[in-house]
N, CA, C and O of each residue as an XYZ file, in Angstrom:
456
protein
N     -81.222      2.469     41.775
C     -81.542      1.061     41.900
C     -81.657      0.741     43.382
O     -80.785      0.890     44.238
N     -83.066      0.208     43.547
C     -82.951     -0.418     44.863
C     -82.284     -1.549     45.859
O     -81.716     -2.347     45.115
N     -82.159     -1.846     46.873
C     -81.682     -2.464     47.771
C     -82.399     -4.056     46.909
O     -83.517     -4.197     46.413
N     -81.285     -5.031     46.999
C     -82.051     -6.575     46.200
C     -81.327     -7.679     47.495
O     -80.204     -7.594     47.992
N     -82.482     -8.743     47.805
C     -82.390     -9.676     48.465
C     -81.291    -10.739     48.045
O     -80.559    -11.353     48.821
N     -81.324    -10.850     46.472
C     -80.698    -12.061     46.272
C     -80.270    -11.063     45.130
O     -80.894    -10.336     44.357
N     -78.075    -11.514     45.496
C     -77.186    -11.285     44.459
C     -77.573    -11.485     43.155
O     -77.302    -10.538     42.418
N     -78.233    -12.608     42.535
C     -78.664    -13.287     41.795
C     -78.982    -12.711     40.768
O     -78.705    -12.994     39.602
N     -79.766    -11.616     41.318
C     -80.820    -10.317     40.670
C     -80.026     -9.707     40.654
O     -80.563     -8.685     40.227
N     -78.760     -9.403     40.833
C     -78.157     -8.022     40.110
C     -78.118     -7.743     38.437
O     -78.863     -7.082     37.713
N     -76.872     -8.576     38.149
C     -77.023     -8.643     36.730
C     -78.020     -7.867     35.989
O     -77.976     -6.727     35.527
N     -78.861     -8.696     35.990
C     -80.649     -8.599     35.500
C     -80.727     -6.677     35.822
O     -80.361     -5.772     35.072
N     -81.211     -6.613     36.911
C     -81.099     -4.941     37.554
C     -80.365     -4.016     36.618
O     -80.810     -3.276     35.741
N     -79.085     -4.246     37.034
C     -77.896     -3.115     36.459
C     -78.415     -3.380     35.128
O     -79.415     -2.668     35.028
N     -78.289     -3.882     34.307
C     -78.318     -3.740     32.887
C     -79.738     -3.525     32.451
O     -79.837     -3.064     31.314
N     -80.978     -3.776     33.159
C     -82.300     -2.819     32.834
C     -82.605     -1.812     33.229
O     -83.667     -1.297     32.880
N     -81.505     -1.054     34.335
C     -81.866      0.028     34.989
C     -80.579      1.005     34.072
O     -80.799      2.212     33.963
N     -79.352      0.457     33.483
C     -78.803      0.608     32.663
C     -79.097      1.326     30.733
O     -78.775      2.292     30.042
N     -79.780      0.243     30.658
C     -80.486     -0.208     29.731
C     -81.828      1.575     29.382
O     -82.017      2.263     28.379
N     -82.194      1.606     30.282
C     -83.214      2.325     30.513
C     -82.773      4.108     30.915
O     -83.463      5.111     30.732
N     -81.619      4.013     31.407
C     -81.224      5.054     31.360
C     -81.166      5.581     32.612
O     -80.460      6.578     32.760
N     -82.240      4.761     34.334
C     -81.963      4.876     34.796
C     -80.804      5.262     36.216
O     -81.016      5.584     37.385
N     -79.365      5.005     35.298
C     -78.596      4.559     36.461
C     -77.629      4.984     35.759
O     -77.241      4.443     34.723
N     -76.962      6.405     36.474
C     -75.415      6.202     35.606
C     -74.136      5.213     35.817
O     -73.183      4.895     35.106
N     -74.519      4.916     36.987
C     -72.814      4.000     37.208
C     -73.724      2.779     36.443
O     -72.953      1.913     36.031
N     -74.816      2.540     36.209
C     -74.894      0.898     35.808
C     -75.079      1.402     34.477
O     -75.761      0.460     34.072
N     -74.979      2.303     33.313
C     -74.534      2.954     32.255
C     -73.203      2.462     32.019
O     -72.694      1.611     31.289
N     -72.746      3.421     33.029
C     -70.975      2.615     32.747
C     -70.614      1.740     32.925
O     -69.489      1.481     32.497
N     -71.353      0.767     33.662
C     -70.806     -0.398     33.786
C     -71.317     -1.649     32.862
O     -70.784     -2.759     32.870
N     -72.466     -1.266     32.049
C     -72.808     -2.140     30.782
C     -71.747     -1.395     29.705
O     -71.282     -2.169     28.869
N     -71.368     -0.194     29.630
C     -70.277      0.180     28.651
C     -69.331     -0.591     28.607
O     -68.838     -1.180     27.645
N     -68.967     -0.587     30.084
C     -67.049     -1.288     30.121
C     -67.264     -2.575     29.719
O     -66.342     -3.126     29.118
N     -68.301     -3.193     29.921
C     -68.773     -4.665     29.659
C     -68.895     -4.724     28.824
O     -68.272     -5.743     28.529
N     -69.455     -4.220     27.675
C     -69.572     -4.150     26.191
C     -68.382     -3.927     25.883
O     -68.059     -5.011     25.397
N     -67.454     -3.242     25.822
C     -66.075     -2.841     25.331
C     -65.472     -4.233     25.835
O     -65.459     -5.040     24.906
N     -65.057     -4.663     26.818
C     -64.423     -5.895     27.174
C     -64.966     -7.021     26.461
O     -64.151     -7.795     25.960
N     -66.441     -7.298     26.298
C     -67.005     -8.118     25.688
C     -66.894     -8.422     23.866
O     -67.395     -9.380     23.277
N     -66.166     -7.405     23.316
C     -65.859     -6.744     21.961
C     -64.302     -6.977     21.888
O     -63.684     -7.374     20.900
N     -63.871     -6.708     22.921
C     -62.616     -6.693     22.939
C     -61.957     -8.218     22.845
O     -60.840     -8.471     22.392
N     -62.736     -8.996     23.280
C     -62.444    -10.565     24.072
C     -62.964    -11.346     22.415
O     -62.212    -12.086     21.781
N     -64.207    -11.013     22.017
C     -64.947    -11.228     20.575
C     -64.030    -11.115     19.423
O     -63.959    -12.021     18.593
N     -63.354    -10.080     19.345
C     -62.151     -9.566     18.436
C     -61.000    -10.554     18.624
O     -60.333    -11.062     17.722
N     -60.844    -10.789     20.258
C     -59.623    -11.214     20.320
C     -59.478    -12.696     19.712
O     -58.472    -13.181     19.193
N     -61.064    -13.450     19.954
C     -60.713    -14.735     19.294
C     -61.695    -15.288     18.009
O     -62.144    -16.372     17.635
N     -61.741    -13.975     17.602
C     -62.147    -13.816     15.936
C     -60.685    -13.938     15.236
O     -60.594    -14.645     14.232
N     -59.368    -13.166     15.813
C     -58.405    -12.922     15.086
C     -57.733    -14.998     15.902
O     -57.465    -15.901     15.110
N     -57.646    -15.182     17.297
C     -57.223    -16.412     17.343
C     -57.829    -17.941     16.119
O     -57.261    -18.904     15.604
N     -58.805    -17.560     16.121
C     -59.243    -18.669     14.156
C     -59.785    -18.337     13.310
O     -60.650    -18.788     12.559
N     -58.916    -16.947     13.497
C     -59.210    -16.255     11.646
C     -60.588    -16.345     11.213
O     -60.864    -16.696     10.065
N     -61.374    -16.078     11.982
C     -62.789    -16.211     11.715
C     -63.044    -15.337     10.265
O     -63.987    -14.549     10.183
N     -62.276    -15.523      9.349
C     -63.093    -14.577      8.288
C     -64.345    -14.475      7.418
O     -64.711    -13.550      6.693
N     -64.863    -15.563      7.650
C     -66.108    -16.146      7.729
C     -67.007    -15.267      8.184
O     -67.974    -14.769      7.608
N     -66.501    -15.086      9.544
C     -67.832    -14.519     10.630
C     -67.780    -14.952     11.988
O     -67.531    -16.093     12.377
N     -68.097    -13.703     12.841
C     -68.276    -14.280     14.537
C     -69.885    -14.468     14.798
O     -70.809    -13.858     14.260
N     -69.915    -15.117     15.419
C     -71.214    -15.645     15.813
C     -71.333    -15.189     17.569
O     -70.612    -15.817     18.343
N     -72.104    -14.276     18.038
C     -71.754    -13.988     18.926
C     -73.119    -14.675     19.675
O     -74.176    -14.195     19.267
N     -73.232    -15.627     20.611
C     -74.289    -16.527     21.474
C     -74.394    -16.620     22.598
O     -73.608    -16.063     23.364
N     -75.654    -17.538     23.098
C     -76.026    -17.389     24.940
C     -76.499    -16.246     24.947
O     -76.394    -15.364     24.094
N     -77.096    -16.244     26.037
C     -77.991    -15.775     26.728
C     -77.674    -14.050     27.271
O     -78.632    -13.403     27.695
N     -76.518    -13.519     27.220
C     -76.683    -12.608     27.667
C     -76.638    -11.264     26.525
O     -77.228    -10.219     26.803
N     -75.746    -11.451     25.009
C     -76.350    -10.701     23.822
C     -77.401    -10.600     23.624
O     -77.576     -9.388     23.742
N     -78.732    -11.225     23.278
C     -79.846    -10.565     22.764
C     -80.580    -10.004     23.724
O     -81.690     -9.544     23.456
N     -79.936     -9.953     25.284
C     -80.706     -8.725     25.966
C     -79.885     -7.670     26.381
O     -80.181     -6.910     27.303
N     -78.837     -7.607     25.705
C     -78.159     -5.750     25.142
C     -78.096     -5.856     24.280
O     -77.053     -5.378     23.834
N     -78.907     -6.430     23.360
C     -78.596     -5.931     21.820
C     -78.853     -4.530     21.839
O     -78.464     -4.043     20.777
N     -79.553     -3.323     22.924
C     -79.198     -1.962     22.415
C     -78.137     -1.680     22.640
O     -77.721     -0.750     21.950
N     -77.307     -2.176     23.498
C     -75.920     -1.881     23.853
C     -74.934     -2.351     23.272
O     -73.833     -1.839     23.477
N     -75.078     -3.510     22.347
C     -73.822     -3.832     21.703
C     -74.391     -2.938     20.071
O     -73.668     -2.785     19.086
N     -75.233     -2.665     20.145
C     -75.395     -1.777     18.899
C     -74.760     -0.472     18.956
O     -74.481      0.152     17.932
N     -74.508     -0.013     20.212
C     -74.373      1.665     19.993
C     -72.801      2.109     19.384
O     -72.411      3.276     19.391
N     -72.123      1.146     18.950
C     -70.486      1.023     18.578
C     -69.621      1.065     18.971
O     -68.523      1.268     18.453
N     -70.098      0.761     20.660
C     -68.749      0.429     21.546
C     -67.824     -0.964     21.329
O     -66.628     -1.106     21.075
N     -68.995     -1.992     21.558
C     -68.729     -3.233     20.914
C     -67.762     -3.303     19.737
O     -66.618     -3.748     19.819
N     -68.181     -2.949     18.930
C     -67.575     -2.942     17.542
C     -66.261     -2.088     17.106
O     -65.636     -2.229     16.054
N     -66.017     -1.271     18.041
C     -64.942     -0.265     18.235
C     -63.971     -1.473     19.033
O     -63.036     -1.842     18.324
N     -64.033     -2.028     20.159
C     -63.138     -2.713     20.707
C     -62.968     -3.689     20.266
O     -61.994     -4.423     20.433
N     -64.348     -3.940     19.313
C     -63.493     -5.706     18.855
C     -62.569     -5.336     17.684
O     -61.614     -6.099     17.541
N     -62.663     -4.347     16.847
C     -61.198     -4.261     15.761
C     -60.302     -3.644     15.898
O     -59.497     -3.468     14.983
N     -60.144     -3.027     17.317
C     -59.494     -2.509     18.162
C     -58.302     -3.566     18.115
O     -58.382     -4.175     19.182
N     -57.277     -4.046     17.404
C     -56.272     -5.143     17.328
C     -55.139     -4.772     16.516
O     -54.612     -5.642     15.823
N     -54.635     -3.418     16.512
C     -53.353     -3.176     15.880
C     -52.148     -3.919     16.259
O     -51.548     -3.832     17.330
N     -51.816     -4.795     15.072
C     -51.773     -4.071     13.621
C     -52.702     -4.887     12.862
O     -53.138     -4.422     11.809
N     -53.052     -5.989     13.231
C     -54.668     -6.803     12.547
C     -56.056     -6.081     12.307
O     -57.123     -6.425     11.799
N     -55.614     -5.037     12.840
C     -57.021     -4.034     12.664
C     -57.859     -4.103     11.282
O     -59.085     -4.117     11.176
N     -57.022     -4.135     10.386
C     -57.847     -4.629      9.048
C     -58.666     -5.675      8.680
O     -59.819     -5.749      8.257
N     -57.362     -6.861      9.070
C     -58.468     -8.425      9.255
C     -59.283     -8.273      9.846
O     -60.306     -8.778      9.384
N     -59.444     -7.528     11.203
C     -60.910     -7.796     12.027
C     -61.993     -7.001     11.406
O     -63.197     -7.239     11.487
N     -61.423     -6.033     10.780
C     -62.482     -4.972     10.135
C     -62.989     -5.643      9.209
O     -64.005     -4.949      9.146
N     -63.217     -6.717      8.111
C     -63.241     -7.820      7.481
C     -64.490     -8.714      7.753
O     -65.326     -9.053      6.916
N     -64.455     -9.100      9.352
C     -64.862    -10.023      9.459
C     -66.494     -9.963     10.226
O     -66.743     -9.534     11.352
N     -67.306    -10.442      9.384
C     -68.958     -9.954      9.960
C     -68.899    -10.555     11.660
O     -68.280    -11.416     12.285
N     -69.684     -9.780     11.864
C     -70.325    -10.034     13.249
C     -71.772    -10.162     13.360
O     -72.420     -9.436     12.606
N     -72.516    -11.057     14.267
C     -73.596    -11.122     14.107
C     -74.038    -11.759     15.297
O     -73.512    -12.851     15.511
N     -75.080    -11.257     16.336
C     -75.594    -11.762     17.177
C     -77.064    -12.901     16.782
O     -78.037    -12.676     16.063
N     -76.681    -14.207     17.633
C     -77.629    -14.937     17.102
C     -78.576    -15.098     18.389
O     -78.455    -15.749     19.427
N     -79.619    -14.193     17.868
C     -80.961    -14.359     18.756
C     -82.214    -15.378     19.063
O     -83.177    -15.172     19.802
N     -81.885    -16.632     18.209
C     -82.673    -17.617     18.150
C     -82.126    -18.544     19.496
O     -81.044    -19.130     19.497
N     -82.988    -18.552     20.505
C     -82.553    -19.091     22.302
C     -82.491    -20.318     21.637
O     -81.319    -20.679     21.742
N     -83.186    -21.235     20.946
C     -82.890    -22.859     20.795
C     -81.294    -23.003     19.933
O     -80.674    -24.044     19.717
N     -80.987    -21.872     19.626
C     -79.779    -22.538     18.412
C     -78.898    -23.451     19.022
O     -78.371    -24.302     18.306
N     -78.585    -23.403     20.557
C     -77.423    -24.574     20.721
C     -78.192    -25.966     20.255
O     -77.814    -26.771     19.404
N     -79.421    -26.004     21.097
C     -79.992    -27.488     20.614
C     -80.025    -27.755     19.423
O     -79.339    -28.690     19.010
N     -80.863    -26.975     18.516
C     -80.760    -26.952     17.071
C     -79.377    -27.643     16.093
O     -79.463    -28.552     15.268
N     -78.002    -26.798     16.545
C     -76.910    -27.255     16.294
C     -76.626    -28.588     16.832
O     -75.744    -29.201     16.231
N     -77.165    -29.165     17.810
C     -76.787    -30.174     18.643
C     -77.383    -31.282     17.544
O     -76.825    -32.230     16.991
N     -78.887    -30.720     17.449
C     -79.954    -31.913     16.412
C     -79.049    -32.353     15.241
O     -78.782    -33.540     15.053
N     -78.503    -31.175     14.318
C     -77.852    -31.015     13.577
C     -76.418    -32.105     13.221
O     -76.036    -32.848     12.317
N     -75.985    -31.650     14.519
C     -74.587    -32.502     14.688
C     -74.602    -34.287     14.773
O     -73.825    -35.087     14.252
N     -76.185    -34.598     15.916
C     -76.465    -35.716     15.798
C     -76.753    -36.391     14.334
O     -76.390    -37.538     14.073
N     -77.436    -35.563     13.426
C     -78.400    -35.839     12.178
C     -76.900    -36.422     11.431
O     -76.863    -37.586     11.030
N     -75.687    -35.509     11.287
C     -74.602    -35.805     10.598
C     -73.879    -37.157     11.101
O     -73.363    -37.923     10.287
N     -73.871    -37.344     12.142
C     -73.157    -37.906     13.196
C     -73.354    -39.536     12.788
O     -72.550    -40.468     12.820
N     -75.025    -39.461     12.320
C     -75.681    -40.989     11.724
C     -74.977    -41.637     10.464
O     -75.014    -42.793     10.043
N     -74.543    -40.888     10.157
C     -73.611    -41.168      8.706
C     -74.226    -42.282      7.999
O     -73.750    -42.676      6.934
């Protein structure tokens, strides 16, 4: 990965040069991020019993969705002994539709009219 003007652009970089296979430290470093990111997902799936389902959103899941697919993600989020079962339980699902906050927002207003 080359030399970048503006910090700004890292992010973006590491995880397409990552992404791509280019780069081993930025390999590992979308790994550890995925594992922490799974780990943190798990952690407050089990804080409101999400048994329902996690909804995982924003902007930065649906551009590693190859990376939260490869089962690192999913290894650290039920990674929660001795709850390891409940989390194993509970769907996960990345929501790739960019308008859904507004959408939910429309939503909330529409109810809101009572």
């Amino acid at each position: 990965m080359g030399a970048v003007d503006d910090a700004s652009e890292l992010p973006a970089r590491i995880t397409a040069s990552a992404l791509a296979g280019r780069c081993a430290r930025c390999v590992e470093t979308l790994e550890m991020f995925v594992s922490a990111y799974g780990a943190e997902a798990g952690n407050i799936g089990l804080r409101v019993v999400a048994t329902a389902g996690v909804y995982v959103g924003g902007g930065i899941a649906p551009r590693i969705l190859p990376a939260l697919r490869d089962g690192r993600f999913m290894e650290a989020f039920r990674a929660k002994a001795p709850l390891d079962g409940l989390v194993a339980k509970m769907p996960v699902a990345v929501i790739l539709n960019p308008k859904s906050g507004l959408l939910g927002a429309a939503v909330h207003a529409n109810d809101s009219r009572g």
